[in-house]
C-alpha positions, 0 to 999 in steps of 0.5 A: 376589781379587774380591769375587765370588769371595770371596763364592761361596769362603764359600758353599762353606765353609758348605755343607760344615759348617752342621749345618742344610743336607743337605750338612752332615749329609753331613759328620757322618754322615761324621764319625759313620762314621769315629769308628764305624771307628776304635772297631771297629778298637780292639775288632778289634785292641786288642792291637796298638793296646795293643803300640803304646801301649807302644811310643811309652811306650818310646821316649819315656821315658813321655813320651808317655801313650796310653791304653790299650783294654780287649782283647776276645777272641773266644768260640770254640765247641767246633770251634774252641777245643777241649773235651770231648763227653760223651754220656748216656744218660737212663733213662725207664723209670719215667717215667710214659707221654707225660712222657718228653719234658718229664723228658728236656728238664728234664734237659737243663735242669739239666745246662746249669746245671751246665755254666754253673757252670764259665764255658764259653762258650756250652754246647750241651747239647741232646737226641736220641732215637734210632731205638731210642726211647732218650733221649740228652743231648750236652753239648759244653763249649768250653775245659774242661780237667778233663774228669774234674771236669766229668764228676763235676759234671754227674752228681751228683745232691745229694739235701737231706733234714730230718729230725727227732730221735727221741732226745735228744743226750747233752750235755757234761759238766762233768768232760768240759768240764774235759778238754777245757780242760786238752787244749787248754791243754797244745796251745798250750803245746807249739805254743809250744814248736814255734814258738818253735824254729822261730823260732830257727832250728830245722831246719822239717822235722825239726820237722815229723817230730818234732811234726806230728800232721796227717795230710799233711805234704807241702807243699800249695797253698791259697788265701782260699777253702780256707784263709782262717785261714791265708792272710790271716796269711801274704799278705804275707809273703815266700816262704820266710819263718816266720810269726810267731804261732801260727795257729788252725784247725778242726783246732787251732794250726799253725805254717806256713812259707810255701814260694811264692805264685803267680797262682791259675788257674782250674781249669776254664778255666786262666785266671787268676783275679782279685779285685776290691776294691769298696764298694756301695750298695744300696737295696732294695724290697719283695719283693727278698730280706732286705728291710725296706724300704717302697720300692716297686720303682719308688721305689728305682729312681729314688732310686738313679738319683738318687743316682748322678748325685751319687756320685764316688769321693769320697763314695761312701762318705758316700752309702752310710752316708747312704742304704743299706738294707744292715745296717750301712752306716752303720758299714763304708760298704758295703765288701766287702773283696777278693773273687773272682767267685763270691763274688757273685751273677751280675749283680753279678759280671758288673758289677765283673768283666767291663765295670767300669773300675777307679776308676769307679762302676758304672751301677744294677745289679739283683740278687735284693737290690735295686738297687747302686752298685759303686764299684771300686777295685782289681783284682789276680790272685788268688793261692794260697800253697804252705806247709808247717806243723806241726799241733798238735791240739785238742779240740772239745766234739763230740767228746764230744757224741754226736749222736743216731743215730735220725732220723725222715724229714720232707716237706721235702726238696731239691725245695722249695728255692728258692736256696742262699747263702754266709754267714758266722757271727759267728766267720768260719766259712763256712755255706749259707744256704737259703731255700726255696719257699712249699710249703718254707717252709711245711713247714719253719715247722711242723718247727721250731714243733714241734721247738723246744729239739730238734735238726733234722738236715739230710742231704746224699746221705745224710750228716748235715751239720749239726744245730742246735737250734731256738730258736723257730719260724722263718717266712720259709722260711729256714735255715742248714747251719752243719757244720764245713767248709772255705769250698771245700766250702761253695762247692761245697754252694751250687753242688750244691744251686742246680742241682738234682736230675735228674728222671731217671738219666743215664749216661755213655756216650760222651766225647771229647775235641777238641784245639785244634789242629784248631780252630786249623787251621780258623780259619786256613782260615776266615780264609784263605777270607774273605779271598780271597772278600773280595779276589775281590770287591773286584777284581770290583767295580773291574773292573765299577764302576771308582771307584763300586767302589772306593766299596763296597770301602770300605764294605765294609771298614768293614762287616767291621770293624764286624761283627767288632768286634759278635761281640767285643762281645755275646761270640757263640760263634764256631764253623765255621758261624758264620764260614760266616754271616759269610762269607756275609752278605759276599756279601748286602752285596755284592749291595745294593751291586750292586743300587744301582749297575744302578740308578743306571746305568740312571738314568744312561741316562735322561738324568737329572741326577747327584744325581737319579740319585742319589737316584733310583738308592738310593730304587729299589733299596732294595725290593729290598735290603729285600725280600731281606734281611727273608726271610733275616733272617726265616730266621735267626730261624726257625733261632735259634728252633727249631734247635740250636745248631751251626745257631743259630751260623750264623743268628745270624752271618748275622742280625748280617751281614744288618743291618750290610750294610743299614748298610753299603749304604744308609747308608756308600756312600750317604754316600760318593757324596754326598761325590764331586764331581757331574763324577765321577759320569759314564758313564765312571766309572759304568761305563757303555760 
């Protein structure tokens, strides 16, 4: 080979792949688009690719280890997933005239929060007035399965009193003391006896008839939230198995017999639940809640971001004992134990569940505490425990303590309360705690500067739930509901209390429900029309544009991957307009791929060269692909902002469609014509006659 030859052969090569030359960066937009494909195909079709991992493990015998990708579902609205429509009517009669509107939009307000506490995706709660001047609330809830628990939920009203004590509480007595020694004592010894037969191999049941003195003795489901005395006794023992030892409850001593354990669902979604095994590092600053820090809110940022660029799974917990604000982290190294989503505040539950890898240290995570580092360490599916057990009472001091039965009504109420929190006391059992406004806080200071060695009543709907006595006066607005009730019940009082009251009376007056058949029919239609308008197009365009139209079927191939793999990322709510949106927009990227090749015919017939055409042909059509799409992308965000969300569902499909087809036009296909040889971009090929 001559040495010109060799010379030009390596010129050519250089072209191709020196990052600095135009054809180059030709190549590596080209290499960036393929690695942006075959990403979107993973979020598309992560199962498949999952059924193929395991597939290639099979036949290897393991040998082979791909790694596996997280899966996406799509978030599917209430046509297509199937749920409940409810319908309320709001009573506005004592609303004062011209505040009717801000009173039903603040119910509309606090429904929707309601709703969001049972994970449905994307709700659409929304208010209609009538022709008659009546005020209607329309909530649609995608996936709720117990419509009757939901029902009960958006409608309650909690109403959260304090009230003082107008008597004095009668106290226990020492003889009444010694009563309750000798009961309690006299329990244990016949728990005892119980176990030790039950332990011998007693017939279960016919002890159960013999002692039991609980009210149910049917067999029952519980889990760590409704019984954590019991389960984390039993959790590993095995299904039909005696424990061992006497277990101590509120109610008194049980023997309890494990019967089956199985994956906990959710009760509103049917999903199973999971827990997560995590630590965290926490800095606060001042102004986050139960700071003592002198951090300002910037200094605590940086100092975490800090900390992160040194933190590994294997001194992650030195780091937290070294550096975290959170009580006591120098001794249990910020570890939290196992733990369900609502265990925790939204973002960090939101960090750990939904987009943290198991064995990673999550980025920074802002919560009402501070800034955190969650280190997550496992991850299981939550269980619940069927058991059978034997209840031997015992006897509490109240009891005997009668409490007082007067009650004076004070200012603090419900509407000062700012947040509502689980907590635990010294002895593991579950409390709410409260921390209310500065108006609340404010008046709840002077109630206890002038009840201290006093009780202070708290009243729920109209029931005493607790009623502690104040030591000293309390500032800061914060206080604790420490009534003897399960962790279930106080899980459910925080969710009551942190969704607020109604302004106005609502009434059901309409429920339906949509089964996920039809649902399931229309997404088979949808899919059926986009892809036979997606086959149309792409034989319209190879029969006009010949190989330039093959181009933009490509391009818009990737386009719709990349499209889908958007509405599985940022979870939008698919509903029948929303796939109408994406269809849609299919068409808007077929025209800019249109518009670029008219123009570079016309370019063509003017004698020019190909890479002027070219050039010439995307410079002259960008205009007008931009002119067209900034008035459809200004329509969509007009039908965002101020429409329902039925409506919202198609702009923002559109929206998403609208700018990934500007990516798709001017970025892929012009990529892929600057990749052809110049001698194939000719009139025949161009299409030109």
């Amino acid at each position: 080979m001559s040495e010109e030859k060799k010379a030009e052969e390596k010129n050519i090569i250089e072209r191709i792949i020196r990052p600095n030359t135009a054809r180059g960066r030709v190549w590596q937009i080209f290499i960036l688009i393929i690695v942006l494909t075959v990403a979107g195909l993973l979020v598309d079709a992560g199962k498949y690719y999952n059924q193929g991992v395991d597939w290639v493990s099979d036949k290897t015998g393991g040998t082979v280890g791909l790694p596996q990708v997280k899966e996406i579902g799509y978030s599917l609205g209430l046509d297509l997933q199937g749920g409940t429509h409810l319908v309320y009517r709001a009573d506005v009669n004592n609303v004062p005239a011209g505040k009717e509107e801000s009173a039903v939009e603040g119910v509309r307000d606090v429904i929707e929060r309601r709703v969001n506490v049972f994970g449905v995706s994307e709700p659409e709660v929304r208010k209609v007035k009538t022709a008659q001047g009546e005020y209607r609330i329309i909530a649609d809830l995608a996936g709720i399965k117990d419509v009757d628990k939901a029902i009960e939920m958006i409608g309650k009203t909690p109403l959260l009193e304090f009230k003082e004590s107008a008597g004095t509480t009668t106290q226990v007595s020492e003889e009444e003391k010694k009563e309750i020694e000798n009961y309690n004592q006299k329990a244990e010894e016949k728990a005892e006896e119980v176990l030790g037969k039950a332990l011998s191999g007693g017939d279960f049941d016919s002890l159960e008839k013999e002692y039991d003195e609980g009210e149910n003795a049917e067999s029952r489901w519980v889990d760590k939230q409704s019984a954590p005395e019991i389960t984390s006794q039993i959790k590993n023992l095995e299904s039909g198995s005696l424990f061992s030892d006497l277990i101590t409850t509120p109610e008194g001593l049980r023997i309890v017999k494990l019967e089956e354990k199985r994956a906990k669902t959710n009760e509103f979604t049917g999903e199973t639940d999971r827990e997560v095994k995590a630590s965290h590092l926490l800095i606060c600053y001042k102004g986050a809640e139960k700071c003592q820090s002198d951090l300002s809110q910037e200094e605590a940022l940086k100092k975490i971001k800090n900390i992160k660029k040194q933190a590994t799974p294997d001194n992650f917990t030195e780091l937290v004992k070294k550096h975290s604000t959170e009580p006591g982290a120098e001794k249990i190294g910020g570890d939290l134990g196992w733990f369900s989503r609502g265990d925790m505040v939204k973002p960090f539950s939101d960090t750990v569940f939904d987009s943290q890898e198991t064995g990673t240290i999550s980025y920074v995570v802002e919560t009402k505490f501070g800034y955190h580092l969650i280190y997550k360490q496992d991850e299981r599916k939550a269980k619940e425990y069927k058991i059978d057990d034997i209840l031997i009472k015992t006897k509490s001091k109240s009891e005997y303590a009668e409490p007082d039965t007067k009650w004076e009504n004070t200012e603090l109420t419900g509407k000062y309360l700012d947040t509502a929190n689980l907590k635990w006391s010294r002895t593991g059992s579950a409390q709410v705690a409260l921390q209310f406004n500065d108006k609340g806080a404010e008046l709840f200071e002077k109630i206890t500067e002038r009840n201290i060695d006093e009780k202070v009543a708290i009243f729920l709907d109209g029931e005493l739930i607790s009623a502690p006595t104040v030591n000293e006066k309390i500032s800061g607005g914060q206080a604790v509901i420490s009534g003897d009730f399960s962790v279930k019940e106080a899980k459910e009082l925080v969710k009551r209390l942190n969704e607020g009251a109604l302004p106005v009376p609502i009434t059901l007056i309409s429920q339906k429900t949509v089964g996920p058949t039809l649902g399931s029919v229309s997404v088979e239609n949808s899919l059926r029309a986009g892809i036979i308008g997606l086959i149309l197009v792409a034989l319209f365009m190879l029969l006009i544009y010949r190989y330039t139209g093959l181009l933009a079927v490509i391009s818009l191939s990737i386009y719709g991957i990349l499209v889908l793999a958007i509405f599985k990322i940022l979870s939008i709510t698919l509903t029948l307009a929303g796939l109408a949106g994406f269809i849609l927009s299919v068409g808007m990227a077929v025209d800019a791929n249109v518009l670029i090749f008219e123009r570079l015919k016309e370019e063509i017939r003017k004698g020019k060269d190909t890479d002027t055409a070219v050039k010439e042909g995307f410079r002259r059509a960008w205009p007008s692909i931009r002119d067209g799409n900034i008035s459809t992308l200004i329509t969509c965000f007009i039908l965002m902002e101020f429409t329902t969300t039925l409506v919202r569902g198609f702009a923002i499909t559109l929206g998403l469609g609208v700018l990934v087809s500007l990516f798709s036009a001017m970025i892929i296909t012009k990529n892929l014509f600057w990749l052809l040889p110049r001698k194939w971009i000719n009139n025949k090929i161009i299409g030109i006659k």
